[in-house]
C-alpha positions as CSV (number, residue, x, y, z in Angstrom):
1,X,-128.5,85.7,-163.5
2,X,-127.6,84.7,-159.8
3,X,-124.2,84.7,-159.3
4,X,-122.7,83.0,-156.3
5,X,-119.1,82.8,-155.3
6,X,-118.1,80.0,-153.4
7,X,-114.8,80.7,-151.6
8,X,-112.3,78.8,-149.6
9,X,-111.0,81.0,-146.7
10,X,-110.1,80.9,-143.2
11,X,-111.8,78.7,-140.8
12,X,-115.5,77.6,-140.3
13,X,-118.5,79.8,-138.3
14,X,-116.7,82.8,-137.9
15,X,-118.9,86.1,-139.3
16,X,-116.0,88.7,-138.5
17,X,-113.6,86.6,-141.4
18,X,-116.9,86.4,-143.3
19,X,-117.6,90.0,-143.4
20,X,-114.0,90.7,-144.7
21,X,-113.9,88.1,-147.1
22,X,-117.4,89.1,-148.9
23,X,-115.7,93.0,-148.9
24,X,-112.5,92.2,-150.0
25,X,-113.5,90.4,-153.0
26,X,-116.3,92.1,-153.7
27,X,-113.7,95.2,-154.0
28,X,-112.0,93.3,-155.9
29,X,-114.7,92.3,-158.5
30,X,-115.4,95.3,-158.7
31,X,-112.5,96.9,-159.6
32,X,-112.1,94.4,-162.1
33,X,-115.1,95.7,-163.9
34,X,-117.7,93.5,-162.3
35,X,-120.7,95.3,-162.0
36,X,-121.9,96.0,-158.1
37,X,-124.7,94.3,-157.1
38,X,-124.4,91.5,-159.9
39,X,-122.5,88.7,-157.7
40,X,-122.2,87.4,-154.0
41,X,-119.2,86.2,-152.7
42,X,-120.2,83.3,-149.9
43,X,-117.3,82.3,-147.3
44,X,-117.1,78.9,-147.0
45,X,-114.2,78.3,-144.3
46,X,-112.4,75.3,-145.5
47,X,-111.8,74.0,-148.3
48,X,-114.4,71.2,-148.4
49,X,-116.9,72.9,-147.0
50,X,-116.4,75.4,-150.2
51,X,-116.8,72.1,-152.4
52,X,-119.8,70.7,-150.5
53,X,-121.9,74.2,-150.5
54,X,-120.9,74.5,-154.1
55,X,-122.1,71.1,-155.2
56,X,-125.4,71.8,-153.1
57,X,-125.8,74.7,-154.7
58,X,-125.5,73.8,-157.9
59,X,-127.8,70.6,-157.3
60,X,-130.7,72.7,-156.5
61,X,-129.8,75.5,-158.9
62,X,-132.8,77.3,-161.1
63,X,-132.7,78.4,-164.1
64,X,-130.9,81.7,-163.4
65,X,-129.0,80.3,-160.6
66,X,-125.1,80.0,-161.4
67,X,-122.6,79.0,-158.6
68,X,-119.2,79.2,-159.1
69,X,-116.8,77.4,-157.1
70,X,-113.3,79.1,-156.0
71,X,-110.6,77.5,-154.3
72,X,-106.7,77.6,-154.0
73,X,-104.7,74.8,-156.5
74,X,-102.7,74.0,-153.5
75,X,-99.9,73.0,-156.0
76,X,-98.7,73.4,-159.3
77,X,-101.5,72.6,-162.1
78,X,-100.8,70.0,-164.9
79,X,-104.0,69.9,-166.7
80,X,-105.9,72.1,-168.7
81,X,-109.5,71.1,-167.1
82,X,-109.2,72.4,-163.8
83,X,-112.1,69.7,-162.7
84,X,-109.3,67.1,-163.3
85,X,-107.0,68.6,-161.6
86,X,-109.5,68.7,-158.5
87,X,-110.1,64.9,-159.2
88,X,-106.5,64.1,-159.2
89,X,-105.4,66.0,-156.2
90,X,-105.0,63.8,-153.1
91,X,-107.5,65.0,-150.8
92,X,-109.5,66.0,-153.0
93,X,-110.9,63.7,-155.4
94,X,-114.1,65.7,-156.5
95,X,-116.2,64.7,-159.3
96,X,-117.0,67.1,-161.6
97,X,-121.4,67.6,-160.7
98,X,-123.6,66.7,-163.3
99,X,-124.5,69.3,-165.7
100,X,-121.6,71.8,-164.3
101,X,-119.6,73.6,-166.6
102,X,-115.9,74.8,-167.0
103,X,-117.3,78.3,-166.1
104,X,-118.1,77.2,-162.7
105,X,-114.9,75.8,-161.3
106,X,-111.9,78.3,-160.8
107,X,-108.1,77.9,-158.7
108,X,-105.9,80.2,-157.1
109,X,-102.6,78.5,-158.2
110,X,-101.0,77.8,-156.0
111,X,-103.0,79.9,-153.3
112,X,-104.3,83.5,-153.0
113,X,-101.0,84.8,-152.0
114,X,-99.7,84.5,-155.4
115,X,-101.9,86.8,-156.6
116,X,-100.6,89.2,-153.9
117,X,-96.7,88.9,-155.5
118,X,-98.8,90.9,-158.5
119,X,-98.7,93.8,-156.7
120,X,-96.0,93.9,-154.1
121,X,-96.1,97.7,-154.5
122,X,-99.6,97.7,-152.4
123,X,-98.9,94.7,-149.7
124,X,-96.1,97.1,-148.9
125,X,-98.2,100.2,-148.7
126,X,-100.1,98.1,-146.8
127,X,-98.0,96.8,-144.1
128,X,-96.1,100.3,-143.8
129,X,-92.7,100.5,-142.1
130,X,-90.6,97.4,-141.8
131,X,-92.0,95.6,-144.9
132,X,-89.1,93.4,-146.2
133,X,-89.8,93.3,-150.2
134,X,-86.7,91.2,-150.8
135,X,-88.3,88.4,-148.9
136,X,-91.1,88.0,-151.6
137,X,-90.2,86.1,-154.8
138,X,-89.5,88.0,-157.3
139,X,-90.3,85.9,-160.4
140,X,-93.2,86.9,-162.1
141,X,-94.8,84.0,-163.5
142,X,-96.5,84.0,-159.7
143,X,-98.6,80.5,-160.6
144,X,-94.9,78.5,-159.7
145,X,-94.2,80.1,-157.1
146,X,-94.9,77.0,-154.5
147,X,-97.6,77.4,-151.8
148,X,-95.1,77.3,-149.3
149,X,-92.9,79.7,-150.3
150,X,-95.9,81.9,-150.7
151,X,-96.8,82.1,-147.3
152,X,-93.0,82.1,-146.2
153,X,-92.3,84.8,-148.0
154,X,-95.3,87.4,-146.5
155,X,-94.3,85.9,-143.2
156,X,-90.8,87.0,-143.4
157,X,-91.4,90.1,-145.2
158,X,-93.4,91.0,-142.4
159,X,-92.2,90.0,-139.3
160,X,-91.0,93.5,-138.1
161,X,-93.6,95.6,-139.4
162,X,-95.5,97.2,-136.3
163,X,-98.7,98.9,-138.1
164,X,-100.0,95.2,-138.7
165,X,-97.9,93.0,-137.4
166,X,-96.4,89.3,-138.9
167,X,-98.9,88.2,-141.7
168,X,-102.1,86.1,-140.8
169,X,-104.2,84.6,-143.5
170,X,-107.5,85.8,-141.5
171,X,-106.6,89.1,-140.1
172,X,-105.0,90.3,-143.2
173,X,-105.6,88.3,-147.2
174,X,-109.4,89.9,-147.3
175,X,-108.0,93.3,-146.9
176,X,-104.5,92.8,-149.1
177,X,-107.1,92.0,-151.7
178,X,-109.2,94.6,-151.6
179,X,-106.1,96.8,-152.2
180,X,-104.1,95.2,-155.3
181,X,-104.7,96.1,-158.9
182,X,-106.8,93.1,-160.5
183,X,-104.7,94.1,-164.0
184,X,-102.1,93.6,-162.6
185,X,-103.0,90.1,-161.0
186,X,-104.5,89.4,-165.1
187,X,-101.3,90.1,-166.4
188,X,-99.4,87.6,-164.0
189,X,-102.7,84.8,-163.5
190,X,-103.9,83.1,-166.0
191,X,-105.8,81.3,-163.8
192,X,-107.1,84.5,-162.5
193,X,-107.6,86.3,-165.9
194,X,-110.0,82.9,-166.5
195,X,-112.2,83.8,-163.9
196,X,-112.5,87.5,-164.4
197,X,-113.1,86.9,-167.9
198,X,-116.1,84.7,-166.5
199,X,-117.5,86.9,-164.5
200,X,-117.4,89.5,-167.0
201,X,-119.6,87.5,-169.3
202,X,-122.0,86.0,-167.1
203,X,-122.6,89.6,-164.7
204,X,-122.8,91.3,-167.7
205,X,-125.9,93.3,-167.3
């Protein structure tokens, strides 16, 4: 099986942010239990351009061809189909392709920052001296925390930290991610347990 990871991040044409994205999830995958070597993980800038290559893909897929679209929820999630919850969301308002499955759509509720508040231990390690942990939400059912307070939150907590500087979604989420504990981000995700439960099954050798 062919496995390709679509993935909303950072902005169009750029190799340097596609580079780091491909590593840090790959890390990630792989720490998760994926096996090496048994997915690719395909930057897609924004987010519907991640749609737009997914659907392509998925058009002209063979036989052992299986895309798999991943993009933030961008707000809280109400339904249990996450290809309705794509088809409701203004903006977005993306039919579910012909022939795809439930296995090939996945969300980052409400964004990948959430899955950071998982394991605040390592975005601290990360950032070193000057990290502000108070300023990230302590709740830990992480899919409510609200995209903006997500982002909020790693801005504040970093705003004096001199080894990296205030938080940038570019410069710094591939790396972050490449760090945390994907048990950990289980635990707290269901949304992210659903995927790696996916992968498990359809990279298993």
């Amino acid at each position: 099986m062919k496995v390709k990871v679509y993935v909303e991040g950072g902005g169009d044409h750029n190799k340097d942010l596609d580079t780091r994205c491909r590593k840090g999830f790959s890390e990630f995958f792989r720490k998760a239990g994926v096996p090496r070597g048994t997915l690719s993980v395909v930057r897609c800038g924004g987010r519907s351009s991640a749609w737009n290559r997914f659907r392509t893909s998925h058009e002209n897929a063979g036989p052992d061809d299986f895309p798999i679209l991943l993009v933030d929820s961008e707000a809280p999630v109400a339904q249990a189909d996450p290809w309705e919850h794509v088809r409701r969301r203004p903006g977005d308002g993306w039919q579910r392709p012909s022939g795809a499955s439930q296995d090939q759509i996945h969300l980052m509720v409400q964004a990948m920052e959430a899955w950071f508040h998982a394991d605040k231990a390592k975005v601290q390690e990360y950032f070193g001296q000057g990290f502000r942990l108070a300023s990230l939400k302590s709740r830990t059912d992480i899919e409510n925390i609200p995209k903006a307070d997500l982002y909020d939150g790693m801005q504040m907590a970093t705003r004096d930290c001199p080894k990296k500087g205030e938080y940038s979604k570019g410069q710094h989420s591939f790396e972050i991610l490449a760090l945390i504990d994907p048990a950990k981000v289980r635990t707290a995700s269901p949304h992210a347990e659903r995927l790696l439960n996916v992968l498990d099954r359809v990279c298993a050798p």
